[in-house]
C-alpha positions as CSV (number, residue, x, y, z in Angstrom):
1,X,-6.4,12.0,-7.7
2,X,-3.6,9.2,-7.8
3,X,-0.8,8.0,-5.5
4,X,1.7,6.9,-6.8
5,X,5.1,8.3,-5.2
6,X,4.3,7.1,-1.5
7,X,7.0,5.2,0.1
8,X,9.6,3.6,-1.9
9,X,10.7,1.1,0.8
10,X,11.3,-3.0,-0.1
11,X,8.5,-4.3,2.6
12,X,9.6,-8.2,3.5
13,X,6.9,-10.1,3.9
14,X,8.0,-12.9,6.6
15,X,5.3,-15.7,5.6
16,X,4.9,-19.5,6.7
17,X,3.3,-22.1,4.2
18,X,0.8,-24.1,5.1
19,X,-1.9,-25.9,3.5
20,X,-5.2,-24.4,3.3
21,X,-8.8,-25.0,2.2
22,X,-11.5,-22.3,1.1
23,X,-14.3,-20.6,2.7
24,X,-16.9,-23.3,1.5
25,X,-17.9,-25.0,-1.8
26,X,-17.9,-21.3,-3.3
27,X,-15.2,-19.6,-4.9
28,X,-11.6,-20.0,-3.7
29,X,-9.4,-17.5,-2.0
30,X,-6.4,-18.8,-3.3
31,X,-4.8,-16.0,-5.3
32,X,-7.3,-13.2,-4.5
33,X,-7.0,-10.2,-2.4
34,X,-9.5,-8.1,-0.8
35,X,-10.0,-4.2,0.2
36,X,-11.5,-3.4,2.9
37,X,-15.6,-1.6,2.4
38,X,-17.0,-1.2,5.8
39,X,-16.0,-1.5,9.6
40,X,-18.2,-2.3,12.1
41,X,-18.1,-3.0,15.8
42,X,-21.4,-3.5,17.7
43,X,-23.0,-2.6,14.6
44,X,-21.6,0.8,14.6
45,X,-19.2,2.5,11.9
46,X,-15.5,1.2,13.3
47,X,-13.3,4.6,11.8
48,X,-10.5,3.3,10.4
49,X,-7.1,5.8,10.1
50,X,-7.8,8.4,7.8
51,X,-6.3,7.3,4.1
52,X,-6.2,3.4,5.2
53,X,-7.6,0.3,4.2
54,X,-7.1,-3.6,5.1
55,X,-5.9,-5.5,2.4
56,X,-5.8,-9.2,3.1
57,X,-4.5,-11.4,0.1
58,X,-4.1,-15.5,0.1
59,X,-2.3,-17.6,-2.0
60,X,-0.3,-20.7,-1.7
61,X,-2.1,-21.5,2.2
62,X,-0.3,-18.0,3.1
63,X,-2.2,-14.8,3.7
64,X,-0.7,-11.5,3.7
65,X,-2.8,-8.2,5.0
66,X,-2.2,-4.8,6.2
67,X,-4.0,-1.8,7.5
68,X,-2.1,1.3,6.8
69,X,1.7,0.6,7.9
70,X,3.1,-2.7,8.8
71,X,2.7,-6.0,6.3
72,X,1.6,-8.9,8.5
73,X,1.8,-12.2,7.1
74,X,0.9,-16.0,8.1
75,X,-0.6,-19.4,7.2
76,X,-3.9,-19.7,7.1
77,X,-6.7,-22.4,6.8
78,X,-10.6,-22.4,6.7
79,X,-12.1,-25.4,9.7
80,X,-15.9,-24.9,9.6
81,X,-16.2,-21.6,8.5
82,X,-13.9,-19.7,10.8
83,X,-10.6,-18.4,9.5
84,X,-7.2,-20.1,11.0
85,X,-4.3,-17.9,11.2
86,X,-0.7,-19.1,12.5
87,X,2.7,-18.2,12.8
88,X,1.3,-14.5,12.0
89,X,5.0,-12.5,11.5
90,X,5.0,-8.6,10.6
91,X,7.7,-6.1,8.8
92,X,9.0,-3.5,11.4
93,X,8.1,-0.2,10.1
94,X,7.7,2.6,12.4
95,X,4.8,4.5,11.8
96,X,2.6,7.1,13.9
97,X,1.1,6.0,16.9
98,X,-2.7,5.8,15.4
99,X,-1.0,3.4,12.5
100,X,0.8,1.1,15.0
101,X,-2.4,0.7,17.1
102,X,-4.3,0.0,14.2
103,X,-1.9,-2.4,13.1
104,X,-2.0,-4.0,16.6
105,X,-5.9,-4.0,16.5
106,X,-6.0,-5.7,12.7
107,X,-3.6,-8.4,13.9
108,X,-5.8,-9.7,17.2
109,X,-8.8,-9.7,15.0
110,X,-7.5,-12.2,12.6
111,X,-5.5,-14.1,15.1
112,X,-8.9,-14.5,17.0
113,X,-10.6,-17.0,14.3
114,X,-13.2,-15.3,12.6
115,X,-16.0,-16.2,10.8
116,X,-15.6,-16.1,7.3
117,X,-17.9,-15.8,4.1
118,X,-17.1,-15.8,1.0
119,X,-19.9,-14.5,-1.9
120,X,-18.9,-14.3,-5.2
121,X,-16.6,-11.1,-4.5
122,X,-18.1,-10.4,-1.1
123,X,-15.8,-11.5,1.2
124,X,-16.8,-11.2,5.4
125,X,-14.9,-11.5,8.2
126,X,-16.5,-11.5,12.1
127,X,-14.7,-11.9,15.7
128,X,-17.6,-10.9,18.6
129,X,-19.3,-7.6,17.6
130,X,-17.1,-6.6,14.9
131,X,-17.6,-7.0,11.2
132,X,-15.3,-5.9,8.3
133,X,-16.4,-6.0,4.8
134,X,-14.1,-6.3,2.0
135,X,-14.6,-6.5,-1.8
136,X,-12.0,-8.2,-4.7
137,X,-9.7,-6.0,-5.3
138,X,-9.8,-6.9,-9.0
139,X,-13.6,-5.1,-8.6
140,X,-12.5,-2.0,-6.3
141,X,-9.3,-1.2,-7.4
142,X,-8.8,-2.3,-11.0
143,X,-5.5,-2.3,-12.5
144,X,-4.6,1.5,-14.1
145,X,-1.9,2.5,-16.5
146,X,1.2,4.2,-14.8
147,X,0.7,6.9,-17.5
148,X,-1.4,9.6,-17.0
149,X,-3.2,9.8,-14.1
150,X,-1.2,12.2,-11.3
151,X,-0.1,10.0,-8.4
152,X,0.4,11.9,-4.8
153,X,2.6,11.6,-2.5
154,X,1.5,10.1,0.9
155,X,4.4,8.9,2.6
156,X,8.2,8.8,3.2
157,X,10.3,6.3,4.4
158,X,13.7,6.6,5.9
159,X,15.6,3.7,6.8
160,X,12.7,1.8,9.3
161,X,10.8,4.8,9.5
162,X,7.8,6.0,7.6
163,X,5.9,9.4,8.2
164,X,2.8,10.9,6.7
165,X,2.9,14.0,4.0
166,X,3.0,17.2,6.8
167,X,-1.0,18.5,6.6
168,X,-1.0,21.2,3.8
169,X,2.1,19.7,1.4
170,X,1.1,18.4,-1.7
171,X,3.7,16.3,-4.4
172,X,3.0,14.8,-7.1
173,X,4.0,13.1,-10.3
174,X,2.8,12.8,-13.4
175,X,4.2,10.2,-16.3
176,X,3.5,10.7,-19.9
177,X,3.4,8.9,-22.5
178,X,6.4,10.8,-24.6
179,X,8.6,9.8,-21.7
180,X,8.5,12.5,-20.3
181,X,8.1,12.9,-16.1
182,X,6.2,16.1,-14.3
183,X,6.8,17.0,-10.8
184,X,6.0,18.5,-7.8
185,X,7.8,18.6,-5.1
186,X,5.7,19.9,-2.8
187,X,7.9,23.6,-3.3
188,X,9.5,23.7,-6.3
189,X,8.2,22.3,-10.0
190,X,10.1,20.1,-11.5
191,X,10.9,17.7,-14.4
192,X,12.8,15.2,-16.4
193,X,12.6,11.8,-18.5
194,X,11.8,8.4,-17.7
195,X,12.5,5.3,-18.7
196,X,10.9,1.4,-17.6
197,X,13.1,-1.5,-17.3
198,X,11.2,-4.4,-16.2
199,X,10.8,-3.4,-12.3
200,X,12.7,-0.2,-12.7
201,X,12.0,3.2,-13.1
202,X,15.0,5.2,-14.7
203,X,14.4,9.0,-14.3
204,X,16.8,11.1,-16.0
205,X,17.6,15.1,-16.7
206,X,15.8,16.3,-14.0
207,X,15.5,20.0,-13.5
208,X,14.0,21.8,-11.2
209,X,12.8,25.6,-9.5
210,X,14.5,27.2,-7.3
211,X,12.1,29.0,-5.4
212,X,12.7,29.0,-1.3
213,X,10.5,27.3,0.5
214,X,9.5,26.8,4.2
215,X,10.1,24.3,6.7
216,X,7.9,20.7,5.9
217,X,8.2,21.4,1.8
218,X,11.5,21.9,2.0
219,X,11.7,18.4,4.0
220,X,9.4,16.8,1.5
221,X,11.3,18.8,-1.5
222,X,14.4,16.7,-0.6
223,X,12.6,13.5,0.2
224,X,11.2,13.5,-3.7
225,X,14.8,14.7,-5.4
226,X,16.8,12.4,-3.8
227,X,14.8,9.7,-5.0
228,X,14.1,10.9,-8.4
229,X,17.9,12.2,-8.8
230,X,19.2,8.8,-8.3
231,X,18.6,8.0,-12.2
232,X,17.9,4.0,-11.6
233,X,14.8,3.2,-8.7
234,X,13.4,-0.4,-7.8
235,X,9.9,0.2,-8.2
236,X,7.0,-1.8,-6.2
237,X,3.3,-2.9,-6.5
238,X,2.3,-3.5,-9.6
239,X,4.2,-3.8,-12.9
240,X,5.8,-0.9,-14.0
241,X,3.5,-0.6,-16.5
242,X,0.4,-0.9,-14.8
243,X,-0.4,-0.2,-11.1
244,X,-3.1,-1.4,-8.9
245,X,-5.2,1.9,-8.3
246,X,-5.1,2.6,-4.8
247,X,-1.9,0.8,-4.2
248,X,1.3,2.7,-3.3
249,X,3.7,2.5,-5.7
250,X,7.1,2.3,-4.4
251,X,10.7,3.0,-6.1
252,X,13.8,2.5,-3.5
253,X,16.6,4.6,-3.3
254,X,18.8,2.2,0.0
255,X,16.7,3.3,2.8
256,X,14.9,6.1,1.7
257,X,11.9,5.9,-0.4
258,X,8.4,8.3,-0.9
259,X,5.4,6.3,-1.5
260,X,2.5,7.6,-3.8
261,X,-1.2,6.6,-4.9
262,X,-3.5,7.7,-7.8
């Protein structure tokens, strides 16, 4: 199953430019980005939040990387195979405490200077005993159409805040190709029309249920209306058209915004 209705939230990403070299006479980083495959710390599984993944992306002598909440970004270079990060900046999102501390956790380790190998798609990062593994994300996630899969909702965002989907709550949407938008709102089922203009999503005639629901669907109920009732939405991640499997989806509605993934 997708996500695509997470968090629709405009995320500035506060970068410095620098000039940067690559790991080695291999392949460049320049223009990639990489999803996280394994965690490891003393050579032991390192757990990482449940639904997260690092993403780390270069280009331009700027790397950008989260873990879950927060978009860090920074200059980096490669000096004799360790990874040089500066002026490391981050996005103020509030999140849950396990999401913050991860986020604090992800930005020491890169700050650190790890080691850094880059094979083919293989990329490998290392700072004392711990070890993560990441993998292209042209070759883990590979670009899916917006149409057809059903994307799930897995976050809301309120002004500077963002919280999880209450345990138990499922939304959803579902685009076809006749233009024609499903929903769930995590109560009620619900649908409309769409439209795509460049980065925007233009939902339109939506009607809904109106069966009575309890407490957190109710909470998430309102969170997916308002965003879908407000006809024109800025839309994030990928193209309109076609979004990065894996990769939130956003569509921004001023400070509120539900985030979702195939």
């Amino acid at each position: 199953m997708s996500i695509l209705a997470r968090a629709l939230l405009a995320l500035p990403l506060l970068l410095t430019a620098c000039a940067a070299t690559t790991a080695g006479s291999g392949p460049s980083l320049d223009g990639r980005s990489f999803l996280s495959t394994a965690v490891t710390d003393g050579g032991r599984t390192h757990q990482l939040v449940a639904q997260t993944r690092i993403r780390i992306s270069f280009k331009d002598g700027q790397i950008s990387l989260s873990a879950g909440c927060n978009t860090m970004g920074g200059a980096y270079a490669v000096h004799d195979g360790r990874l040089d990060v500066s002026n490391l900046a981050t996005t103020d999102m509030g999140c849950d405490e396990v999401r913050m501390t991860q986020d604090e956790w992800l930005a020491g380790f890169i700050t650190a200077g790890p080691t850094i190998r880059l094979d083919g798609n293989d990329l490998r990062l290392a700072s004392g005993e711990t070890v993560i593994k990441l993998l292209d994300r042209e070759v883990a996630e590979p670009d899916q159409p917006l149409v057809g899969p059903t994307w799930t909702v897995v976050s809301v965002i309120s002004g500077d805040a963002m919280s999880s989907v209450p345990d138990g709550v499922v939304a959803t949407l579902q685009f076809n190709a006749d233009g024609k938008v499903l929903i769930n709102t995590g109560c009620n089922g619900a649908g409309g029309t769409y439209t795509v203009r460049g980065d925007t999503l233009a939902f339109s005639d939506i009607v809904t249920e109106l069966k009575l629901c309890q407490d957190q669907r109710n909470g998430m109920e309102a969170a997916v209306l308002g965003v879908v009732r407000a006809g024109e939405v800025t839309c994030q991640a990928a193209h309109p058209h076609r979004r990065r499997q894996g990769t939130p989806a956003a569509a921004q509605l001023g400070g509120r915004a539900v985030s979702a993934r195939r």
